[in-house]
C-alpha positions in Angstrom: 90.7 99.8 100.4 88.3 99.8 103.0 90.8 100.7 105.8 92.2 103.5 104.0 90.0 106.3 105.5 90.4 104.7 109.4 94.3 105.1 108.5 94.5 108.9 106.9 92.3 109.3 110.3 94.6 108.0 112.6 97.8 109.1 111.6 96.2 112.7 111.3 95.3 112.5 114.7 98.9 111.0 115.4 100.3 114.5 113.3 98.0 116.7 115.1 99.0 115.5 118.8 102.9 115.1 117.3 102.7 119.2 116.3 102.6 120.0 120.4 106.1 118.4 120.7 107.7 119.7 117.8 109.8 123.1 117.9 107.7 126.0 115.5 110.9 126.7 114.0 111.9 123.6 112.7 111.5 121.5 109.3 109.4 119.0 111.3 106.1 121.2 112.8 106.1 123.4 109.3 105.9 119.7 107.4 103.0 118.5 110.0 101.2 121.9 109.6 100.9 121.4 106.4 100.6 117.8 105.9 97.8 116.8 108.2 95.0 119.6 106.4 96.1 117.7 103.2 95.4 114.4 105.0 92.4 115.6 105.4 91.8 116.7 101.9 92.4 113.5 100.7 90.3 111.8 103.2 87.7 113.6 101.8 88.6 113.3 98.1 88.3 109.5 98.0 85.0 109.0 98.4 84.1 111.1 95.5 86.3 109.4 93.4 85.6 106.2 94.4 82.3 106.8 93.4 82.6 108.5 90.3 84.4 105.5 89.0 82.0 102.8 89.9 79.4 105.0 88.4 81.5 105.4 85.6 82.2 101.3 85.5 78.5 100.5 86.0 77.4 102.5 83.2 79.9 101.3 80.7 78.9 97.7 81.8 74.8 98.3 81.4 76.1 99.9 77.8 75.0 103.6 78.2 78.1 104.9 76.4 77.7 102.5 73.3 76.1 104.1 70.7 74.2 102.5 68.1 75.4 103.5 64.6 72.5 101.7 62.9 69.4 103.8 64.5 
């Protein structure tokens, strides 16, 4: 899990340089041009989810979404 980020980073890099040698008419450079902005997306997207569960973890574990039916 840790790796993921290096790896949606490299083969971005590997899409970008790939789009100069691909012809702009063809099925190929219109997949790149779209795909590596979405790697990018995501590569930004995980960190905020990531988070948002451990938060999400650490408070069910310290008992801040139990409520107490008897007070």
């Amino acid at each position: 899990m840790k790796q993921l980020p290096n790896i949606i980073t490299l083969l971005r890099i590997a899409g970008s340089f790939s789009l100069l040698f691909c012809d702009v008419a063809g099925v190929t450079f219109l997949l790149l041009f779209i795909g590596v902005p979405l790697m990018l997306y995501l590569e930004s997207i995980i960190p905020i989810v990531f988070i948002a569960v451990l938060a999400t973890f650490a408070a069910v574990q310290e008992g801040h979404f139990i409520r107490n039916v008897n007070s």
